[in-house]
C-alpha positions in Angstrom: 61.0 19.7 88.5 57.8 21.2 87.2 57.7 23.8 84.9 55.2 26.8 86.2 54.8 28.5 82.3 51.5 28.9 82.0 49.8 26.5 79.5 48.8 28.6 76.4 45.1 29.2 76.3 43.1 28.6 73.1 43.1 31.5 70.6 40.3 34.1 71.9 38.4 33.9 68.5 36.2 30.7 70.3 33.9 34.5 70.5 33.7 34.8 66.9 32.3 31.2 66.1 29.3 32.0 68.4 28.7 35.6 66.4 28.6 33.8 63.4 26.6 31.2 64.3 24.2 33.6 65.9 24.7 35.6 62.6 23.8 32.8 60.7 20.8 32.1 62.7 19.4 35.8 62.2 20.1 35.3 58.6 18.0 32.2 58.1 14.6 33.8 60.2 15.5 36.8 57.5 15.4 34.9 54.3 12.3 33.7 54.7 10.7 37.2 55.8 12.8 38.9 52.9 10.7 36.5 50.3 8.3 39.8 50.0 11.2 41.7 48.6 11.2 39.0 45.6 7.5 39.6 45.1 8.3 42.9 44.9 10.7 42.8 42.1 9.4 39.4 40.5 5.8 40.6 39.5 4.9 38.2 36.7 6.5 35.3 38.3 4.7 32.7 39.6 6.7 30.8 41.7 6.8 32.6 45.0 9.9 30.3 46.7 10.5 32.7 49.4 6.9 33.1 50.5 6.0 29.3 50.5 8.9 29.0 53.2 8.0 31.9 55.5 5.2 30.8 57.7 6.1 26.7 57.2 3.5 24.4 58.0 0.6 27.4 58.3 1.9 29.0 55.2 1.7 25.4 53.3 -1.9 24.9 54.9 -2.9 28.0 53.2 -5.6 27.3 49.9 -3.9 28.6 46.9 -6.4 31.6 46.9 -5.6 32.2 50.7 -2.1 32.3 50.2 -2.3 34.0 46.9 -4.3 36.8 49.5 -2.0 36.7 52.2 1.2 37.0 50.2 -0.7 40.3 48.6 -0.7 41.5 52.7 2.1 41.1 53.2 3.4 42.5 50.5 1.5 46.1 51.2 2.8 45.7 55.0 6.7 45.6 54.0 6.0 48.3 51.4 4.9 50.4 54.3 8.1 49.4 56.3 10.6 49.2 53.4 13.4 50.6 55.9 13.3 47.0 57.6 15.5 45.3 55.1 17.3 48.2 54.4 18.2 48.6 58.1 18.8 44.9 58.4 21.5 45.3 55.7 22.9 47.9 57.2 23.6 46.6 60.7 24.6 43.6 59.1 27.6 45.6 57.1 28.7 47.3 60.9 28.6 43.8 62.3 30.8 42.8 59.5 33.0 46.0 60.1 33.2 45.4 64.1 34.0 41.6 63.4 37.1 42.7 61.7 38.7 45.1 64.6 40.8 44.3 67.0 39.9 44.3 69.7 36.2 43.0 70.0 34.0 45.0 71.0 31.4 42.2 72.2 29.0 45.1 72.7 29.1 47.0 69.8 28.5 43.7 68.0 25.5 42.5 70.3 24.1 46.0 69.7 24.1 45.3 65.8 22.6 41.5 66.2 20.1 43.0 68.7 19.3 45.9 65.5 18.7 42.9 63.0 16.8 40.6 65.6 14.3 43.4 65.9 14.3 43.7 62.0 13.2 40.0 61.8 10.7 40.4 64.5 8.9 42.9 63.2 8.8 41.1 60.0 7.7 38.0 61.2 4.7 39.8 63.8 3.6 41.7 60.6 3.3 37.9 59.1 1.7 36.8 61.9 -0.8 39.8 62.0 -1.7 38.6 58.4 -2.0 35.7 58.8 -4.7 36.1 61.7 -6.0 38.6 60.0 -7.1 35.9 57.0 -8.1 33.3 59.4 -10.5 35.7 60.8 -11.9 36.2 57.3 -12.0 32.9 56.4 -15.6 30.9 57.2 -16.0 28.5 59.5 -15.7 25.3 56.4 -12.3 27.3 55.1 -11.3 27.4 58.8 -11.6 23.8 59.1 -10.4 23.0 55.7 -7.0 24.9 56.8 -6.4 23.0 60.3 -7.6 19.7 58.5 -4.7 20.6 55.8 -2.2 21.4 59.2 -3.2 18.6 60.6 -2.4 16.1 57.4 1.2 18.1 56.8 1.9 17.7 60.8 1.4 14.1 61.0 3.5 14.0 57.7 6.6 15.0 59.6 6.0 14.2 62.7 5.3 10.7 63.5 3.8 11.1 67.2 
């Protein structure tokens, strides 16, 4: 005779793998942005780790003197918007907070990964406004001298 119990179903915290990883995601595009915090409170140093890693290939195509320049951008832009990271850190304290009651509230946590997606965004258009910015200043020769330097560092890792 077959026994009609129900099977059990897997514990419902399958939910909170995909928040974290979605977390984790959000906190990876942050670090890089965050890099002009470090500026701001390393001024003397001259290792810029976080920068060199923000933009990736562009930001390693850069001549010293460009990046030297755009790092200085952005560094004015985020002073203007210091709320950003301050924000970000403090929807990433409720997400933290919601993670930890019963029940979920799926919604209350999608509203504070939506508040920290918007917090990278903004970060990364105000790099990318920078950025174009300093290509349109750039001549034509420092123009070319960047893409040629893309070019070389795209073939590097990617054998097409």
């Amino acid at each position: 005779m077959q026994d009609n119990a129900k099977t059990p179903k897997p514990s419902g915290r399958r939910w909170m793998r995909g928040v974290l990883v979605a977390s984790l995601a959000l906190n990876l595009l942050f670090v890089g942005a965050v890099g002009s915090a470090f500026l701001k409170h390393g001024k003397g140093h001259k290792h810029h780790a976080g920068f060199s890693k923000m933009g990736g290939p562009l930001t390693h195509a850069l001549s010293p003197e460009d990046k030297k320049k755009v790092r200085k951008k952005l560094h004015e832009a985020y002073e203007k918007n210091g709320a950003g990271f301050r924000q970000y850190k403090e929807e990433k304290a409720k997400l933290i907070a919601v993670l930890n009651v019963e029940p979920f509230d799926v919604e209350a946590a999608r509203t504070h990964l939506d508040q920290m997606h918007d917090v990278v965004s903004s970060r990364l258009l105000q790099g990318r406004e920078v950025l174009l910015e300093r290509l349109v200043e750039m001549s034509p020769e420092e123009r070319s001298a960047f893409a040629e330097r893309l070019q070389k560092r795209h073939k590097k890792y990617h054998k097409d």
